[in-house]
TIKOLNU-782970 format. One line per 2 residues: number of its first residue (from 1); their letters; for each residue x, y, z of C-alpha. Coordinates in pm, 1 decimal. Layout:
<rs>
NUM	a	X:Y:Z | ...
</rs>
This chain:
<rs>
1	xx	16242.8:-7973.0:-5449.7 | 15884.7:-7825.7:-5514.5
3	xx	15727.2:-7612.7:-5671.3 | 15451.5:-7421.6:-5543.7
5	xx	15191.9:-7195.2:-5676.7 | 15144.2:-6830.4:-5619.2
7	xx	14924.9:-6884.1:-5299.1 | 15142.0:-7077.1:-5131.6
9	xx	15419.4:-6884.2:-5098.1 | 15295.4:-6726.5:-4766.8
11	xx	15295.2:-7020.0:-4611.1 | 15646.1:-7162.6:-4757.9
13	xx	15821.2:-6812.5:-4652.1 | 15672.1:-6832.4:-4305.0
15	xx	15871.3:-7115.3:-4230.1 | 16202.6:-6990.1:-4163.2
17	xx	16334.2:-7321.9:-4163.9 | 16272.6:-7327.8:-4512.8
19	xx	16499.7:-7207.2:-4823.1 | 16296.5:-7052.4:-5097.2
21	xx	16418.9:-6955.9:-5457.4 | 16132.3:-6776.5:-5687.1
23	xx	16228.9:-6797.8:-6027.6 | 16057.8:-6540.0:-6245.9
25	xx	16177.0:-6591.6:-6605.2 | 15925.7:-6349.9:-6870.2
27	xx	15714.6:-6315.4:-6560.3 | 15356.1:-6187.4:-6590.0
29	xx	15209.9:-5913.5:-6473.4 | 15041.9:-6124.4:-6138.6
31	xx	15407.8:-6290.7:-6128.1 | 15534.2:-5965.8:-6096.5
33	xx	15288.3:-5886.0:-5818.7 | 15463.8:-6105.7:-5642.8
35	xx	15747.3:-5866.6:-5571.3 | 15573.0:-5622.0:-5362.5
37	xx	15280.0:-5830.9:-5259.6 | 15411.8:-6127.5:-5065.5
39	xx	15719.4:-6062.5:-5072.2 | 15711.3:-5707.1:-4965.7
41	xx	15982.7:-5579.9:-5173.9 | 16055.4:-5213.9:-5161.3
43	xx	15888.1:-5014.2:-5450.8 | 16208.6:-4820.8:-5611.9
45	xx	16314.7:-5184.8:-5592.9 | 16040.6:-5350.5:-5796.5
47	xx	16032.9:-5081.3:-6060.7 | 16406.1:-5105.8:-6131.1
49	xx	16320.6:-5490.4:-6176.4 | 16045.5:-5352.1:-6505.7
51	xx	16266.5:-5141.4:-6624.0 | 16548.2:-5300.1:-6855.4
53	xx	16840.1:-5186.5:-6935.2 | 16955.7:-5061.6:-6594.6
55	xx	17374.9:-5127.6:-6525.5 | 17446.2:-5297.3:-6267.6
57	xx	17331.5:-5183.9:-5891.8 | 17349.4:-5276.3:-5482.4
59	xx	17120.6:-5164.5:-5253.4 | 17055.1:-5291.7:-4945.3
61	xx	16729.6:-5265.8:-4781.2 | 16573.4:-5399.9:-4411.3
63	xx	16567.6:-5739.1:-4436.5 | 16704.7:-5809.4:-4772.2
65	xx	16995.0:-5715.2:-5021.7 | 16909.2:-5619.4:-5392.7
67	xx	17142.8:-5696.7:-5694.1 | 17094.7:-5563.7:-6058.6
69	xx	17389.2:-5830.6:-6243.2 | 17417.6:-5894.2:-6612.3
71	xx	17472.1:-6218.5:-6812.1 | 17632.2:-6296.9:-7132.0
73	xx	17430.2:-6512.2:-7364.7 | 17489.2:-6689.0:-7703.7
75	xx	17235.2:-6573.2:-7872.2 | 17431.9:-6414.8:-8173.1
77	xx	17772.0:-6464.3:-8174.1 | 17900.0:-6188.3:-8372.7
79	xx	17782.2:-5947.4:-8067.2 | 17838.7:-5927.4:-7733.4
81	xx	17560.4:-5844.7:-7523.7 | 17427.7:-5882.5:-7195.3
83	xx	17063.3:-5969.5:-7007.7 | 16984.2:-5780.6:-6709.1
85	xx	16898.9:-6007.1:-6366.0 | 16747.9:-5898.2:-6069.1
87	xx	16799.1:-6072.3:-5716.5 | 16672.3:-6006.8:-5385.0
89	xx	16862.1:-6230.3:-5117.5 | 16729.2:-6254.3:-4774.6
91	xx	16727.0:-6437.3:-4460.8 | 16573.3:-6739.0:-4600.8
93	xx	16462.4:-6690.4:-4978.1 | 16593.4:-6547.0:-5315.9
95	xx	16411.1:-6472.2:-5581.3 | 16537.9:-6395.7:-5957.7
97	xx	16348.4:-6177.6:-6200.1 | 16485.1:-6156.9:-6572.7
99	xx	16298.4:-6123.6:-6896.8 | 16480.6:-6310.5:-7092.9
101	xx	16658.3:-6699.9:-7060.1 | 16943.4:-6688.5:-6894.4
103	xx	17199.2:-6985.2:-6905.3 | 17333.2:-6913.2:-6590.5
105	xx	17035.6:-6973.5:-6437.0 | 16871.4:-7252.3:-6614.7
107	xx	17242.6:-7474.3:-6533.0 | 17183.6:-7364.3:-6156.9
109	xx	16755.2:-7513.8:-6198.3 | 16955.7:-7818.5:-6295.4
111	xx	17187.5:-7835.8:-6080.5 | 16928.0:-7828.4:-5828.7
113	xx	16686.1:-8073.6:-5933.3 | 16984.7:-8316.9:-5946.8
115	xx	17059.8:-8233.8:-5580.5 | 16825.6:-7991.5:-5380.2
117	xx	17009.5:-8010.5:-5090.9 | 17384.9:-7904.6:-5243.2
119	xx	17260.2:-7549.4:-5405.5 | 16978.0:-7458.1:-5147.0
121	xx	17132.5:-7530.7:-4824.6 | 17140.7:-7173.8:-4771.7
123	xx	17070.8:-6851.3:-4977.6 | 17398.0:-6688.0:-4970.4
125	xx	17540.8:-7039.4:-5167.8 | 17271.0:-7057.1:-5370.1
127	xx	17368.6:-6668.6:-5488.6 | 17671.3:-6800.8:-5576.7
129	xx	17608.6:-7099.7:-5745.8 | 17388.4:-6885.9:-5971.2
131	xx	17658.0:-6566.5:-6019.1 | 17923.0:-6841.2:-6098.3
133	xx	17780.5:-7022.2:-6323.1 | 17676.6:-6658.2:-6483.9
135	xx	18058.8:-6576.3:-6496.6 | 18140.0:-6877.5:-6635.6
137	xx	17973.3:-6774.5:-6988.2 | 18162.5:-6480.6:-6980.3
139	xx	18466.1:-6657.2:-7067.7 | 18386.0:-6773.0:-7486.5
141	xx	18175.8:-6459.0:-7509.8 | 18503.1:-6235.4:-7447.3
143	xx	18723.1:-6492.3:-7654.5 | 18502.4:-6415.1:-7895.5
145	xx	18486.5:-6028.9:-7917.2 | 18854.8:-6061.0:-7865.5
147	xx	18920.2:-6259.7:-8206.4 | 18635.6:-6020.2:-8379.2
149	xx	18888.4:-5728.3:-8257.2 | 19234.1:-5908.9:-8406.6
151	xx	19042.7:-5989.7:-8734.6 | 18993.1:-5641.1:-8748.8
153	xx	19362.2:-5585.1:-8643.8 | 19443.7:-5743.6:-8934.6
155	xx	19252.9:-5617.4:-9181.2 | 19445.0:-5281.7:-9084.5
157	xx	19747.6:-5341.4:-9257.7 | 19600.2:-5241.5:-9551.1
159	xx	19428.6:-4905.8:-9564.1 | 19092.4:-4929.9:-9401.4
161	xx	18765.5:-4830.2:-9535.8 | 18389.5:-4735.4:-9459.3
163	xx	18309.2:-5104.5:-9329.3 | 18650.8:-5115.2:-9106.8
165	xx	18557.7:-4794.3:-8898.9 | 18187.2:-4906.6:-8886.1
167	xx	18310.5:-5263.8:-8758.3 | 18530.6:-5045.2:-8548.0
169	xx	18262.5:-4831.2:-8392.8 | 18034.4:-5135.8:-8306.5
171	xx	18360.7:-5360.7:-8139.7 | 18444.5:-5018.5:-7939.9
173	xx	18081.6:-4983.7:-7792.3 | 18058.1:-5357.7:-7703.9
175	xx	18425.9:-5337.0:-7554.7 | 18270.1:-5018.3:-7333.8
177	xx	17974.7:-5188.3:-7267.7 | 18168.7:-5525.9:-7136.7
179	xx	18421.2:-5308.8:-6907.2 | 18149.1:-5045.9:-6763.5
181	xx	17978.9:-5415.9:-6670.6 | 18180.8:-5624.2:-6573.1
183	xx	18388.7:-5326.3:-6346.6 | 18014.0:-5227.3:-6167.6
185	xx	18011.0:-5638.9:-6070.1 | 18336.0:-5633.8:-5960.5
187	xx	18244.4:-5342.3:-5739.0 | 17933.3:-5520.7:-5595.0
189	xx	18111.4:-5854.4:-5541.2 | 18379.9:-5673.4:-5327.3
191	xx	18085.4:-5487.7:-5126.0 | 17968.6:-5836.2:-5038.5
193	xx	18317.0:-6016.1:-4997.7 | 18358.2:-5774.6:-4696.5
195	xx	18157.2:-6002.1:-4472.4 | 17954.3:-5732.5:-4296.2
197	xx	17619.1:-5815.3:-4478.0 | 17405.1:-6062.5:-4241.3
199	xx	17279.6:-6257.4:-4545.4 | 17657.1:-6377.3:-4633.4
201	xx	17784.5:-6625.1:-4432.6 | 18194.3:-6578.3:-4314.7
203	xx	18235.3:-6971.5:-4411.4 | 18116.3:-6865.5:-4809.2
205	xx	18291.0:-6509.0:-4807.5 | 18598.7:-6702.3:-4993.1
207	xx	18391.1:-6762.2:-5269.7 | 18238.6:-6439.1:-5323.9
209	xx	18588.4:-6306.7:-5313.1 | 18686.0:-6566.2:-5591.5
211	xx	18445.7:-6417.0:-5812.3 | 18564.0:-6075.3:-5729.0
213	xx	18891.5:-6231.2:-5870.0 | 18713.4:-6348.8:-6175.4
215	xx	18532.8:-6048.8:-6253.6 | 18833.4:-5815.6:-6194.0
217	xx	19060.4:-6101.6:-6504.6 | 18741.6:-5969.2:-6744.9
219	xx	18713.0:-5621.7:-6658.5 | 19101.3:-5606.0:-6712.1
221	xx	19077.6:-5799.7:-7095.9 | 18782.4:-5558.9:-7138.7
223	xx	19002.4:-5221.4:-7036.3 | 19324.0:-5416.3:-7286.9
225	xx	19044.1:-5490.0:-7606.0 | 18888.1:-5073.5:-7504.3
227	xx	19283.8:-4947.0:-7559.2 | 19336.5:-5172.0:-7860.3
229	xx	19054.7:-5060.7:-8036.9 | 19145.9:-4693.9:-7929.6
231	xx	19458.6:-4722.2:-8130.2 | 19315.0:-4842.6:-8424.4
233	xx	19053.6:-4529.5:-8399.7 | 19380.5:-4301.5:-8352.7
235	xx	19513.5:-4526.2:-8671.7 | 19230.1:-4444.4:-8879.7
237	xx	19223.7:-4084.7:-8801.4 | 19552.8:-4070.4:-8883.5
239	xx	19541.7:-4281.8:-9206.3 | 19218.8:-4007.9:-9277.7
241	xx	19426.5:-3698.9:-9197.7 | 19738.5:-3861.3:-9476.7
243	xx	19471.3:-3881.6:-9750.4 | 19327.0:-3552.4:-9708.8
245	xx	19711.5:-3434.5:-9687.4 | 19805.2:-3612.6:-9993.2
247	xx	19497.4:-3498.6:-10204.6 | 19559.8:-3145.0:-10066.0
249	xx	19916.8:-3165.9:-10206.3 | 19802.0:-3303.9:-10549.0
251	xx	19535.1:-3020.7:-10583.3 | 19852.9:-2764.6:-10491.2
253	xx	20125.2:-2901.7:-10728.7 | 19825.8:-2931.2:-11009.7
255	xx	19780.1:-2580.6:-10935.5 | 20122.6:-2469.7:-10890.9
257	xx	20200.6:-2631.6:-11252.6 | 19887.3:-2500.0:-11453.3
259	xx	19753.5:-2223.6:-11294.4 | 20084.8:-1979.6:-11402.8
261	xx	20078.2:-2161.3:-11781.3 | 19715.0:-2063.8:-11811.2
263	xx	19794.4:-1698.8:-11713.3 | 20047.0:-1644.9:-11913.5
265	xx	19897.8:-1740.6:-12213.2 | 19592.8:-1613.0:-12146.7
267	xx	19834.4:-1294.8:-12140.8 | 19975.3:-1321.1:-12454.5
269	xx	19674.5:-1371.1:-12624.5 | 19523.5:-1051.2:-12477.9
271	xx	19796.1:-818.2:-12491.8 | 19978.3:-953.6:-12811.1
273	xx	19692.5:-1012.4:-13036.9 | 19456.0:-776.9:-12991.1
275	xx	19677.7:-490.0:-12960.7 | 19779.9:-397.0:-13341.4
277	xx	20090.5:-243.9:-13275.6 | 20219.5:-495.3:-13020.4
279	xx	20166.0:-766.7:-13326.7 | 20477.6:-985.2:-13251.9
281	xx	20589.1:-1245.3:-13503.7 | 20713.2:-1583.2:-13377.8
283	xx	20567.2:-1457.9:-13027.7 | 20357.1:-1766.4:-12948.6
285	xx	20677.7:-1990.8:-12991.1 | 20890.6:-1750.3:-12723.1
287	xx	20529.6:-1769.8:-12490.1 | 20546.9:-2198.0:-12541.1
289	xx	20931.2:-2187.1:-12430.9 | 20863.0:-1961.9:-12147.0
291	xx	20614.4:-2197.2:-12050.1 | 20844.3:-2526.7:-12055.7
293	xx	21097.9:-2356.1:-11889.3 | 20874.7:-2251.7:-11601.3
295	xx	20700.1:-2621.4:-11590.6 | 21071.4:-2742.7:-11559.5
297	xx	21144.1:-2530.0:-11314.6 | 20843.4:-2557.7:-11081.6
299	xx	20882.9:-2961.4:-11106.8 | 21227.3:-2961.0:-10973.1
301	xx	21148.4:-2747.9:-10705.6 | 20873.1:-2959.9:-10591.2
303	xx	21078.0:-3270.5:-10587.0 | 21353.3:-3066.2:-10429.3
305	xx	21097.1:-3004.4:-10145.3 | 20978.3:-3360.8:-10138.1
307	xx	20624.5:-3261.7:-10243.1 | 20588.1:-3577.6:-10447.7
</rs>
């Protein structure tokens, strides 16, 4: 294995008896020259490769393919998120562009400096060393968001709060995230498992398709964890909807009880004291028993009607 500078790459990719990987991890601006310069890379192409955040994406252009994957990393293991990879694959190179570290690929650099001739025998084998040993850190990063979603499960048997539906918003957007992903890939790997791309060769197509297989098991788990944390939105809503019910039915018995008391003796005090000749002796007492009788009344109609 070498590793040549910049200027030599003309003369390595000339030889097409040669297999070439370019590696561009945090690349620089000249190492981004690369792209269109020597290797004559389309444009659209090279700008998706500076613009992050892109989903994944297939495109296939004359003389080369062009893949936008994602990989997991472990960089905080309370969320799941993904780096965006770019890879152009062509009749004798491939070339990876990402920002950031990716695990995936650094294992696959190993992997090759152990044994140059097992990983870049061809490109097409090299693509999927690297894209399996990117799905294989899929694997603890969905174990993970799945035992972030049944701790939150659990904390749902009692009635939730602020923190549980902001716990629940962030799982359900990383959930989303994970199945739009991980169902794009599975798209892309069944465009190449067809075996009508000239850069895949019909003796590796079996293990493109075993990825497919891979990638469709995660996109699955990520459609079960998008339903279960659906529910528990519907839960909460509905949890929501029985305390605004409940307070709304406190507010109407209070009301129901109190309200009528207040009037009446509002009334007696207007009409009964003020007005000489309505002077009534021993009034307030009759008023005070009206009053009881009415509260006892209006109680066991409410419990009657299963109010509380």
């Amino acid at each position: 294995m070498e590793t040549p500078g910049i200027a030599d790459l003309p003369r390595h990719l000339s030889d097409r008896g040669r297999m070439i990987w370019a590696d561009l991890e945090d690349p620089t601006d000249e190492e981004t020259g690369v792209l269109g310069g020597m290797f004559g890379f389309h444009v659209l192409a090279v700008e998706d490769c500076m613009q992050p955040g892109l989903l994944p994406k297939f495109n296939l252009f004359d003389g080369y393919m062009f893949n936008i994957t994602h990989a997991t990393e472990d960089v905080n293991p309370e969320t799941f998120a993904t780096t965006e990879v770019d890879i152009f694959v062509g009749e004798n190179f491939l070339v990876t562009y990402h920002q950031a570290h990716v695990k995936g690929i650094f294992n696959s650099r190993g992997q090759v400096a152990k044994n140059p001739g097992s990983l870049l025998r061809s490109p097409d084998w090299l693509l999927y060393g690297i894209l399996n040993a990117m799905g294989h850190n899929y694997e603890p990063g969905v174990q993970r968001l799945n035992e972030r979603v049944e701790s939150l499960e659990s904390s749902f048997l009692s009635l939730p709060g602020e923190d549980q539906l902001g716990t629940l918003l962030r799982l359900r957007g990383e959930a989303y995230h994970l199945h739009r992903v991980a169902d794009l890939q599975q798209q892309h790997l069944s465009r190449i498992g067809r075996g009508d791309l000239p850069w895949i060769t019909q003796e590796n197509l079996v293990y493109f398709r075993d990825l497919y297989d891979n990638m469709a098991r995660i996109s699955h788990m990520a459609d079960h964890l998008r339903e279960r944390l659906s529910g528990m939105m519907e839960t909460y809503h509905a949890l929501v909807s029985r305390r605004v019910l409940g307070a709304t039915k406190t507010l109407a018995v209070v009301g129901t009880l109190v309200l009528p008391s207040i009037l009446l003796a509002g009334f007696y005090r207007l009409i009964f004291k003020v007005t000489p000749e309505l002077e009534w002796e021993g009034g307030h007492l009759t008023v005070l028993a009206v009053i009881a009788a009415y509260l006892v009344l209006a109680v066991a109609f409410l419990k009657k009607k299963r109010w509380f």
